[in-house]
C-alpha positions, 0 to 999 in steps of 0.5 A: 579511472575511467572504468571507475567513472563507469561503474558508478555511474550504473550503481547510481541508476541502479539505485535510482531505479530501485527507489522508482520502484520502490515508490511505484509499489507504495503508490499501487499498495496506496491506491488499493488501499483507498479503493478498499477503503471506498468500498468499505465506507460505501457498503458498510458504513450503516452498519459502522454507526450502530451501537454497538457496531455489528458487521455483516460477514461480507463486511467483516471481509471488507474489513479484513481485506483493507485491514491486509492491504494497510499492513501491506503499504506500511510494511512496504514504507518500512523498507526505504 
């Protein structure tokens, strides 16, 4: 019984550690995710509002990059 005790009590700090890191990775994946899109917004945004927008390469890039970096926070909510 009491190796039973023990046992479960390492599985559940194992989980809760890997939920903590689960969540550590959301919150890492989110922060890059704002400072990209920051930057888009601030370096981009003129050429957002003509009609029709049209992007520089080094926006396009920018685009690209934070397009990546939201399909890297969703899929990282996905695995809960």
């Amino acid at each position: 019984m009491r190796r039973f005790v023990i046992v479960a009590c390492f599985a559940f700090l194992a989980c809760l550690a890997g939920c903590e890191n689960h969540q550590a990775r959301i919150d890492s994946l989110q922060k890059e995710y704002d400072r990209l899109a920051d930057r888009f917004q601030k370096d981009c945004s003129t050429e957002m509002l003509s009609i029709p927008p049209k992007l520089s390469p080094k926006c396009q890039d920018e685009k690209n990059k934070q397009a990546e970096a939201w399909k890297r926070l969703q899929e990282e909510h996905v695995k809960k």
